[in-house]
C-alpha positions in Angstrom: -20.2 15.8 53.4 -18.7 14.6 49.9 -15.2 15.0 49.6 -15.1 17.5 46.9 -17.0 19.5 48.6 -14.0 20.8 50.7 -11.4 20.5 48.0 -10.7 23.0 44.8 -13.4 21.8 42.2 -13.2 22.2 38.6 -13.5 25.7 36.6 -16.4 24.2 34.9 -19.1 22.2 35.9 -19.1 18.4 35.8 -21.2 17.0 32.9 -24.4 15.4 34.0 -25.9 12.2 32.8 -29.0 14.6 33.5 -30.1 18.0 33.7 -31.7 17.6 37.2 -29.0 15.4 38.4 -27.2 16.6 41.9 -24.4 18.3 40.9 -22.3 17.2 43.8 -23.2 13.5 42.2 -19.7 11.5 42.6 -19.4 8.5 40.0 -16.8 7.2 41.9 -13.3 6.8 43.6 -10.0 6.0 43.1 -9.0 2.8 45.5 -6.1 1.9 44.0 -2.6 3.4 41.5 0.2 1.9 40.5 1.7 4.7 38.5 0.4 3.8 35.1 -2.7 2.4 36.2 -5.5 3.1 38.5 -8.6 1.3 39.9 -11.9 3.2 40.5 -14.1 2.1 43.1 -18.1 2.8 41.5 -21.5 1.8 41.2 -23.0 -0.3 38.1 -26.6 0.9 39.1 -29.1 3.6 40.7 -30.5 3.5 44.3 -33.7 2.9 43.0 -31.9 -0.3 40.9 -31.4 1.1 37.1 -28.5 0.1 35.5 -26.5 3.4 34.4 -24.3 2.2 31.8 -22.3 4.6 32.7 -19.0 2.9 33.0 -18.2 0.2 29.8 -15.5 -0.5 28.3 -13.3 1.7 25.8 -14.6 5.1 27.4 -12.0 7.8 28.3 -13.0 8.6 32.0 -11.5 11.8 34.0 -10.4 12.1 37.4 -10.3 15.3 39.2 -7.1 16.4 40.7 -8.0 20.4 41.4 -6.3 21.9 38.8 -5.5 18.8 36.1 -7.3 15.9 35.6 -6.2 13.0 35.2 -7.5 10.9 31.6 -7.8 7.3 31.7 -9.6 4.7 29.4 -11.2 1.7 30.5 -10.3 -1.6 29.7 -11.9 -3.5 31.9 -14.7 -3.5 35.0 -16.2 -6.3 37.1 -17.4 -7.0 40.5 -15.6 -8.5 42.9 -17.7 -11.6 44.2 -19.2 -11.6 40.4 -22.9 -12.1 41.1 -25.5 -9.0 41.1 -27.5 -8.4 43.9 -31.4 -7.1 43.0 -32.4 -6.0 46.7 -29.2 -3.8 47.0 -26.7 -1.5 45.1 -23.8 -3.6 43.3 -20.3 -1.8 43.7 -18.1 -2.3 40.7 -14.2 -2.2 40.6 -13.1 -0.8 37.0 -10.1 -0.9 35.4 -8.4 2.2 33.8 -5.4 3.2 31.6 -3.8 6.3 32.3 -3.0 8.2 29.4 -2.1 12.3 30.1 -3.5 14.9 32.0 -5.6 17.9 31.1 -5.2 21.1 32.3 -7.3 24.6 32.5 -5.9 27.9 31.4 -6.9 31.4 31.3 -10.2 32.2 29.3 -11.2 32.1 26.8 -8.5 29.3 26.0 -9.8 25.5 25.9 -8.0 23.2 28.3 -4.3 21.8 27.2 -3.5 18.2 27.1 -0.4 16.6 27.9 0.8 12.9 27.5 3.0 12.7 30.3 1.4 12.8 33.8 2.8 14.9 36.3 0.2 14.1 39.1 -1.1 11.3 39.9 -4.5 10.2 41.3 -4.8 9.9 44.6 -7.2 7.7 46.4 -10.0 9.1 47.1 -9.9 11.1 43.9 -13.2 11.5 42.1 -13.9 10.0 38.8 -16.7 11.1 36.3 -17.3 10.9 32.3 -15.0 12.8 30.7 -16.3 16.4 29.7 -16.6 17.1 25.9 -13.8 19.8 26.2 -11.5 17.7 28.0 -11.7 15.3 25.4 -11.7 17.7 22.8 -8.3 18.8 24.0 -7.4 15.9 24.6 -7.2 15.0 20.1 -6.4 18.5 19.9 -3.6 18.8 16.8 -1.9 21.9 18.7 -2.3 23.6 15.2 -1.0 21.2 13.2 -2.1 20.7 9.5 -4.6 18.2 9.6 -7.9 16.8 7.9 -11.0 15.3 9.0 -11.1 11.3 8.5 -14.1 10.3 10.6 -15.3 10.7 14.3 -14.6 9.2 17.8 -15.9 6.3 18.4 -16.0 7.6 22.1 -18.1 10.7 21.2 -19.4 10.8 17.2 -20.4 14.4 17.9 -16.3 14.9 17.9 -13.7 14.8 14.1 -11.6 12.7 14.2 -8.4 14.0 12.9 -4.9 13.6 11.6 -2.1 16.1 10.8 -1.8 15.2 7.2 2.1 16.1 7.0 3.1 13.7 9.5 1.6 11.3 8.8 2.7 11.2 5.3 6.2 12.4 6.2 7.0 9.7 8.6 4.9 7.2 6.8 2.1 4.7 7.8 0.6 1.7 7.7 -3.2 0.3 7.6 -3.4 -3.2 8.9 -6.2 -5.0 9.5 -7.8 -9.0 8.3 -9.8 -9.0 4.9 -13.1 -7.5 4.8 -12.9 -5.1 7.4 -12.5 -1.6 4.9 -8.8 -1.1 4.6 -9.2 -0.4 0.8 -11.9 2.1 1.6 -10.1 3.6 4.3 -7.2 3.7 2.1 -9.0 5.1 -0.6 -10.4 7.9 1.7 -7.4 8.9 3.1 -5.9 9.3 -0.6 -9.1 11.7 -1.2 -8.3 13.9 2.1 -4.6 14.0 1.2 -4.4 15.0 -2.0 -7.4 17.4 -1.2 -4.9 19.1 1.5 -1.6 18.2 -0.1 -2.3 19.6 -4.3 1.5 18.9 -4.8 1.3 15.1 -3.7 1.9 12.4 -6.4 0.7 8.8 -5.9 2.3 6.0 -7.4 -0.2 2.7 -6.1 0.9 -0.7 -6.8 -2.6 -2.8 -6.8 -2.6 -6.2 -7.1 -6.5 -6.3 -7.6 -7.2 -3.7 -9.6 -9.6 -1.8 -7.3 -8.4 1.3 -6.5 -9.2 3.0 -10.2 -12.9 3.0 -9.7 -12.8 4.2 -6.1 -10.5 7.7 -7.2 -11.9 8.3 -11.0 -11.1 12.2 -10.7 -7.8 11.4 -9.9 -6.1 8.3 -11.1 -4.8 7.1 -14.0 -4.7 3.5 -14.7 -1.6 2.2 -15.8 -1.4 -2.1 -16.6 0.4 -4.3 -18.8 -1.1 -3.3 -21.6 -0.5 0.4 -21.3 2.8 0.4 -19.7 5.9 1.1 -21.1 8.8 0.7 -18.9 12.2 -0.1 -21.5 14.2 -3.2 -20.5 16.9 -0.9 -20.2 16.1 1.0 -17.6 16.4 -2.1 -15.5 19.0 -3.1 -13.6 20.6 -6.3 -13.9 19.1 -8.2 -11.1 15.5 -6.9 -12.1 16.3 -8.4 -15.7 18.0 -11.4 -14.3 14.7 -11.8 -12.4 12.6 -11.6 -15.6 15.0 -13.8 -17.7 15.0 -16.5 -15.4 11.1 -16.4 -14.6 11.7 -16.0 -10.7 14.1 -18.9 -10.8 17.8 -18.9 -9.4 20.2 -17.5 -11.9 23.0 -19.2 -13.1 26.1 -17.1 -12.2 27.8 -17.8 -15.2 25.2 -16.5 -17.5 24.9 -13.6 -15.2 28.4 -13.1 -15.8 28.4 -13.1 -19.4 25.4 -10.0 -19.0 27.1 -7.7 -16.4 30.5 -7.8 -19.2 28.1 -7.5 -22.6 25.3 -5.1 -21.8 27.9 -2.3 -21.5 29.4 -3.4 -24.7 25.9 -3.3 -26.2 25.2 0.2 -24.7 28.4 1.8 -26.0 27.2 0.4 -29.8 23.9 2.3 -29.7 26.0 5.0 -28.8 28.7 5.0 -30.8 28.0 2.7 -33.8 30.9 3.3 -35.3 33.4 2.8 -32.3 32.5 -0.8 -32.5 32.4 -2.8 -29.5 35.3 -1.2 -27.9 34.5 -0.5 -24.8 37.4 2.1 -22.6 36.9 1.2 -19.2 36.6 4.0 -16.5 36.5 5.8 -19.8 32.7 5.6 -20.8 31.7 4.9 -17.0 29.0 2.5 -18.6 27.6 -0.5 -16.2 25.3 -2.9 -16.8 22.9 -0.8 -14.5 23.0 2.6 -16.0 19.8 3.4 -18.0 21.5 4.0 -21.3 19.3 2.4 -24.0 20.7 -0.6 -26.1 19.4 -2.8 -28.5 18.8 -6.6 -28.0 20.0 -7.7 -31.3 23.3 -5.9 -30.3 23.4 -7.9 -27.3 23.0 -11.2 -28.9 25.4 -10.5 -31.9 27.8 -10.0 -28.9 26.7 -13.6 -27.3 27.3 -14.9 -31.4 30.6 -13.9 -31.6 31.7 -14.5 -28.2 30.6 -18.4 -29.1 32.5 -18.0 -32.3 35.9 -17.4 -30.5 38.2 -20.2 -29.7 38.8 -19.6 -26.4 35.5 -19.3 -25.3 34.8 -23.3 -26.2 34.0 -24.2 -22.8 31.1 -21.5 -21.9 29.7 -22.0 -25.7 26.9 -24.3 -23.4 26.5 -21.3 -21.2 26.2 -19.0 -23.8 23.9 -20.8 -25.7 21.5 -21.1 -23.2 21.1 -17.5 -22.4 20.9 -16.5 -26.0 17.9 -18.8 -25.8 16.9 -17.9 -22.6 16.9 -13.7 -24.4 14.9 -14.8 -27.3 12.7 -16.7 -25.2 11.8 -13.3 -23.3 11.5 -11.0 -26.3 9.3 -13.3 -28.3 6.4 -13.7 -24.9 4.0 -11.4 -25.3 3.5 -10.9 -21.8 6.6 -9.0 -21.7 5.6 -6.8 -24.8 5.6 -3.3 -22.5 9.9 -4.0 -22.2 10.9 -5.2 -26.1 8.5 -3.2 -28.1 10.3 -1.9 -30.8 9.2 2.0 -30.2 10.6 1.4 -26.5 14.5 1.4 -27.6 15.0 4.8 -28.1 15.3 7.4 -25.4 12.1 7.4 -24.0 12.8 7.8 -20.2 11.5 11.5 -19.9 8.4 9.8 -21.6 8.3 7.1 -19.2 9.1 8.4 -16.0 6.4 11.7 -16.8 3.6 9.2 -17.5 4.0 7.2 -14.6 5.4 9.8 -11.7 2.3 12.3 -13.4 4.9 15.1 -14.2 3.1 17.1 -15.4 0.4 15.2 -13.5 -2.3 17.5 -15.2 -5.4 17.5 -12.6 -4.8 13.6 -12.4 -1.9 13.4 -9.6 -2.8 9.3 -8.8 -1.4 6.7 -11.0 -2.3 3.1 -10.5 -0.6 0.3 -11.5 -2.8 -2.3 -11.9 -0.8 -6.3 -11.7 -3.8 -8.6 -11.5 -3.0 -11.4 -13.9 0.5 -10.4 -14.5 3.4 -13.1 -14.0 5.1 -12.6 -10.5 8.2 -12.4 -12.0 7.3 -9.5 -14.0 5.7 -8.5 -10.8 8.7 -8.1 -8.7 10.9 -6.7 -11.4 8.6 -3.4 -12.2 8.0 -2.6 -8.2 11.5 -3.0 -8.3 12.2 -0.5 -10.7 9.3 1.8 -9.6 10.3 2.2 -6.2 13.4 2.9 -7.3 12.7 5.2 -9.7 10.0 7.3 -6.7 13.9 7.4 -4.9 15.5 8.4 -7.2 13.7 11.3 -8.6 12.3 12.9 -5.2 16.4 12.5 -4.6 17.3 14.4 -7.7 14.5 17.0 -8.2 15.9 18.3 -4.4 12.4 17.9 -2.7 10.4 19.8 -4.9 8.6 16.3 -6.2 6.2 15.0 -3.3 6.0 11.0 -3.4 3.7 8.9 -2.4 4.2 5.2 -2.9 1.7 3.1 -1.7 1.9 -0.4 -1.3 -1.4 -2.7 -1.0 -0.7 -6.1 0.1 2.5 -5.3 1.4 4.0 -8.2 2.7 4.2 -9.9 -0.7 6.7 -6.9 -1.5 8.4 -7.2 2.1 8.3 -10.6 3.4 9.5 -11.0 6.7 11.6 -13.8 6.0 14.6 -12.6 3.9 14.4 -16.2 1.6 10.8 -15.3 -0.2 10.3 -11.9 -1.8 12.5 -9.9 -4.4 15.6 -8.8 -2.8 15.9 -5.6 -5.3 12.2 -4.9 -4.5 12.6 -5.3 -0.9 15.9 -3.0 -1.0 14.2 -0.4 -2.7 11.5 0.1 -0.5 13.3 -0.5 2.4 15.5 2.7 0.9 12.1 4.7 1.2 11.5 3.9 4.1 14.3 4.7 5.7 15.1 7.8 4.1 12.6 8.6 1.7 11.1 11.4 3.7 14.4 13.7 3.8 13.6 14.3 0.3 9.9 14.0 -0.5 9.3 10.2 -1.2 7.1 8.5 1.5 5.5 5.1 1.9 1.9 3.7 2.9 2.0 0.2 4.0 -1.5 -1.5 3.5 -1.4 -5.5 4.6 -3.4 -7.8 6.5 -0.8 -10.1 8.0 1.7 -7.5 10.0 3.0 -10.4 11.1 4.3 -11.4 7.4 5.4 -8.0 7.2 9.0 -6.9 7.4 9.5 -5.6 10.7 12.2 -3.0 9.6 9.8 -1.8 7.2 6.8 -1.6 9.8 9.3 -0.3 12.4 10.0 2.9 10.4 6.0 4.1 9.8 5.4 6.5 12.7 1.3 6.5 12.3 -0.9 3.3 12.5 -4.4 2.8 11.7 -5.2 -0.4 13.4 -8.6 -2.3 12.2 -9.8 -5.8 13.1 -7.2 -8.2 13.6 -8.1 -11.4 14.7 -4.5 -13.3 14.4 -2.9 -13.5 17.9 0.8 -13.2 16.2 -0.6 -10.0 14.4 -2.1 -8.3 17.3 2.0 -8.8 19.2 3.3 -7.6 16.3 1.3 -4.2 16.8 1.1 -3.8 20.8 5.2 -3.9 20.2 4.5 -0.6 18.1 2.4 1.4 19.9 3.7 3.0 23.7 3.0 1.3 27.1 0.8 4.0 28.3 -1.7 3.1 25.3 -1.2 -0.5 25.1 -5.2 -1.7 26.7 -6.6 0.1 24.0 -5.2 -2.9 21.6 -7.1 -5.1 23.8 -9.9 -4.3 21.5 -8.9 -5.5 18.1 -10.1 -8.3 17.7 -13.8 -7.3 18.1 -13.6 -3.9 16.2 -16.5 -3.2 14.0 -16.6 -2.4 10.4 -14.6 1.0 9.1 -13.3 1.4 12.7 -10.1 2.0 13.9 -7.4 2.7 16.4 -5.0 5.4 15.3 -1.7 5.8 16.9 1.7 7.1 16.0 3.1 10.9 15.0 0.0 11.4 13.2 -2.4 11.7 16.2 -2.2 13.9 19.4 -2.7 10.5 21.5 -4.2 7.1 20.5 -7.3 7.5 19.0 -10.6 4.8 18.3 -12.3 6.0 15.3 -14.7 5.6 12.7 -14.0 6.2 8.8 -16.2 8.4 7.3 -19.0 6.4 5.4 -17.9 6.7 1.5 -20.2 6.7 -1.7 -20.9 3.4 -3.1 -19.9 4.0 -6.4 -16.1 5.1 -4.9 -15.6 2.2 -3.3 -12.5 0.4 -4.1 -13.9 -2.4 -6.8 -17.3 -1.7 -6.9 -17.3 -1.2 -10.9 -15.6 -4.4 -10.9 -18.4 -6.2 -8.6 -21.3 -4.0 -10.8 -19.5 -5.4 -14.3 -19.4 -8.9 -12.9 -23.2 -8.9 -11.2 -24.4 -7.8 -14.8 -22.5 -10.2 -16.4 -23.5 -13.0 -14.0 -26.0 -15.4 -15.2 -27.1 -19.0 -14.6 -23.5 -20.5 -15.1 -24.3 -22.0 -18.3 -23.6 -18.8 -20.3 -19.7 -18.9 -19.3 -17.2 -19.3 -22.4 -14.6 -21.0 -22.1 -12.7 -20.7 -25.2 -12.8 -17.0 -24.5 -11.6 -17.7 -21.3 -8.9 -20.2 -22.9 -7.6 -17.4 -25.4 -7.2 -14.8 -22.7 -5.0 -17.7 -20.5 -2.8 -17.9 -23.3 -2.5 -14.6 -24.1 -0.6 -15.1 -27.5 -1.5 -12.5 -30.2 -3.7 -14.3 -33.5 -1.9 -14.8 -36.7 -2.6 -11.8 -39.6 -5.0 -13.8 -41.6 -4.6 -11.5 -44.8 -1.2 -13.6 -45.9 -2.6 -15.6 -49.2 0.2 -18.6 -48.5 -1.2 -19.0 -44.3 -3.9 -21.8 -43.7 -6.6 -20.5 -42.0 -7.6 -22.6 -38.7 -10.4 -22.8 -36.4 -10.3 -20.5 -33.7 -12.6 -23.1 -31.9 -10.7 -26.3 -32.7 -7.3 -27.6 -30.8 -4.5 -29.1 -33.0 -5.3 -33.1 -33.6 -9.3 -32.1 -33.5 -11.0 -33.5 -36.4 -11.5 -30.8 -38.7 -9.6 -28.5 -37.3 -8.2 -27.5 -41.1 -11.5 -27.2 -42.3 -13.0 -23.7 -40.4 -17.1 -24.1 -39.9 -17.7 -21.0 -41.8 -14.7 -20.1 -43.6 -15.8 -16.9 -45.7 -14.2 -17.0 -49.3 -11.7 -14.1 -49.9 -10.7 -12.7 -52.9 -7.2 -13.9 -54.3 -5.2 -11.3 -54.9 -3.7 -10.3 -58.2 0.0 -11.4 -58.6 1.8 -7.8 -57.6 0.1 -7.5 -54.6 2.2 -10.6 -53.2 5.7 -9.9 -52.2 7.5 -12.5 -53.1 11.0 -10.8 -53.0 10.5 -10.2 -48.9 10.5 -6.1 -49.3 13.4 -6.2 -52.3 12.4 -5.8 -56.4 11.8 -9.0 -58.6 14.0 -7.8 -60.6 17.3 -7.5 -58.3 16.6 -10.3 -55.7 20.0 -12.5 -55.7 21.5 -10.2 -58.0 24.6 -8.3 -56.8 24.4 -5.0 -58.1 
């Protein structure tokens, strides 16, 4: 006689690998606990010699305690003398996790899962496949808002889901080596949370400039050409950082800023208070977004040289007055010092990029491929500060999400590489972002590289392939003890898959991402426009390629005292004064050239 024949079975019948299977068929026994894991004593085969397949690694397995049953996973099976015997049936010793218990209730109510285990197997116990309603209730959200990302990788008939607010809320990361889908996962998570959350903005800092094509509905692409983001509305180490081109400052030139911006702020204010500035009066700092003109700021470096006391820093002085000029003449930094950007436009600014209104189009992406890393570090800087301060301010009603691809260049883990005022600010999120709105996604795929106070304050984790061993600690010291085996398949993960964990989830969870169009993922216009545009190799042009390098803007050629030059000829090249096809223009008659600079003929030098 079996053993559960004489013991309190299950409410519902055991699932069979088979219709006509016995259903007092035991799969096996529990030999052997330890409190968080147990050892089952089974079978790898049939009597008659077929190989079941029945246990393997990664399945949840359930062992029957009467009223709850115990829920394990596998992580590992063998045979004891490891050989296989044809003549004879081959016992197998398998591994398993415990993870919670599930228990029956009155009907019509599905089984209740718990994480904690208040029974645990005996041996003896009988162990089977877990049932499709245990495991059900096992990923059950209790309720909780959630959304569909995919399907168990244990049971595809089964969602795989997520409660959207927590996860957002307490923030989350997606780690995993290149190539394995975390910018498609990202990108359909985006989809699913802005589909749930209609409130949700979406600031994206992408450093390849891939997420645009992948959320078209949605995004708005925002690079260096289109951005406007006033040099004024940095702070001083966020301009420091763009003066000195990611170089060390030089404290005295620093200095001579944090005591003359103010000055220049209370001219634009007040030009005709002069530079006096009343201190604790006007409660102007060189980091208060007050607008201010740059030509104010070096007339105060002019006359600052032009004071007799000030003959020893006339050296220091001069060099950051060149160092200013420098920076407003590059063109790379033409979205800070264009002209239009000196007047008050920081309702403008902040609306365009934050999407307030956000007008069907709640995702903006700002897009830094090509862009200098100084200028890099500065606008994150200012960005994530700026998602802070405004969920801060607008007293939660403004829903945040900043999401950070590539994340360890943002976050190093060592404190000497990085952007100290980027790293501040989205440390600042992190930590307490989500009492007022502002959350964080952390995409990388060296954890490792990663911050650990950063990573250390996202409750959910989607875990994909990760093949670095110093990566794989760095996330088996995130997730709990009782789920830790189910790390021990990272490195061999296949494509789009997963293993959630974290506040997000009911328990840890292997999944698969939903399979996404073509033409949404991340970068595929980019790879269509370059496939199209791919030839032989001999079609490439390289003074196009040349021109864009140097990104400096071509001379007006309409001036009738400018040379013109060839565009395809360097200085020193023969004929480089001599254009190849230089198309006659017509002179133009003598009033059409302004000689007098913008002032009449007739008064230029005269004084009245």
């Amino acid at each position: 006689m079996y053993a559960h024949e004489t013991s309190r079975g299950e409410a519902v019948a055991q699932e069979r690998r088979d219709a006509a299977q016995n259903d007092k068929r035991i799969l096996g026994h529990v030999v052997q606990c330890d409190g968080a894991r147990a050892t089952i004593a089974a079978f790898a085969d049939e009597e008659d010699g077929t190989v079941t397949a029945q246990w393997t690694v990664g399945r949840m397995i359930s062992i029957n305690l009467g009223g709850t049953r115990t829920v394990g996973l596998v992580y590992g099976i063998g045979k004891a003398d490891l050989s296989w015997n044809q003549g004879a049936r081959n016992a197998i010793e398998v591994s398993v996790e415990l993870v919670g218990e599930v228990r029956d209730r009155e009907a019509p109510q599905p089984p209740v899962f718990d994480r904690g285990i208040t029974s645990y197997p005996h041996v003896g116990a009988i162990a089977h496949r877990i049932r499709t309603r245990d495991l059900q209730a096992v990923y059950d959200l209790a309720g909780r808002h959630s959304i569909t990302i995919g399907n168990l990788s244990q049971d595809e008939t089964i969602e795989a889901r997520i409660a959207i607010d927590d996860t957002l809320a307490r923030h989350f990361a997606i780690v995993g080596t290149t190539g394995v889908g975390k910018s498609t996962a990202v990108s359909l998570l985006l989809r699913k949370a802005i589909e749930a959350r209609p409130d949700l903005r979406v600031l994206i800092l992408d450093p390849h400039n891939e997420f645009a094509a992948s959320l078209p509905e949605y995004c708005v692409r925002v690079d260096a050409g289109s951005l406007d983001l006033p040099f004024w509305m940095f702070r001083l180490e966020e301009f420091t950082e763009v003066l000195f081109r990611g170089r060390e400052a030089v404290p005295e030139e620093v200095d001579v800023l944090r005591d003359l911006i103010p000055t220049a702020k209370n001219l634009y204010r007040n030009p005709a208070g002069g530079a006096f500035l009343r201190r604790g009066v006007d409660a102007l700092t060189a980091d208060t977004p007050v607008p201010y003109r740059m030509a104010d700021l070096i007339k105060q470096i002019d006359e600052r040289m032009g004071l007799l006391e000030s003959k020893n820093e006339r050296p220091v002085l001069k060099s950051l007055r060149t160092r200013i000029e420098s920076a407003v003449a590059d063109p790379r930094y033409k979205f800070m010092f264009a002209s239009r950007l000196i007047e008050d436009t920081i309702h403008e600014t902040i609306g365009k990029i934050f999407r307030v209104p956000h007008g069907g189009r709640p995702v903006t992406c700002f897009e830094m491929a090509g862009m200098p890393s100084e200028i890099v570090n500065s606008v994150c800087s200012v960005l994530a500060r700026l998602a802070f301060d405004l969920a801060l301010w607008s007293e939660g009603r403004l829903r945040l999400l900043v999401l950070c691809e590539e994340a360890h260049r943002y976050m190093p883990a060592d404190p000497r590489l990085g952007f100290a005022p980027t790293r501040h600010a989205l440390s600042r999120i992190a930590k307490e972002g989500r009492k007022y709105g502002c959350y964080l996604g952390v995409v990388t795929q060296r954890p490792g590289e990663l911050d650990p106070t950063i990573l250390s304050q996202c409750s959910t984790f989607f875990a994909m392939r990760l093949a670095n061993e110093h990566d794989q600690a760095i996330i088996r010291s995130a997730i709990a003890d009782s789920s830790a085996s189910s790390l021990a398949f990272l490195s061999s993960m296949g494509q789009r898959e997963a293993i959630a964990f974290g506040e997000g989830v009911a328990t840890t969870m292997r999944l698969k991402f939903e399979r996404l169009d073509a033409s949404l993922l991340p970068g595929s216009s980019k790879r269509h426009e370059e496939e199209a545009a791919a030839g032989d190799g001999n079609d490439v042009d390289l003074i196009e390629i040349v021109e864009r390098l140097r990104n400096v803007p071509k001379a007006p050629s309409n001036l009738p005292f400018a040379e013109p030059v060839s565009a395809q000829l360097q200085p020193g090249d023969p004929g480089y004064r001599k254009p190849e096809a230089a198309a006659p223009r017509p002179v133009p008659d003598q009033d059409e050239i302004d000689f007098g600079y913008g002032l009449k003929p007739g008064r230029f030098g005269s004084r009245s």
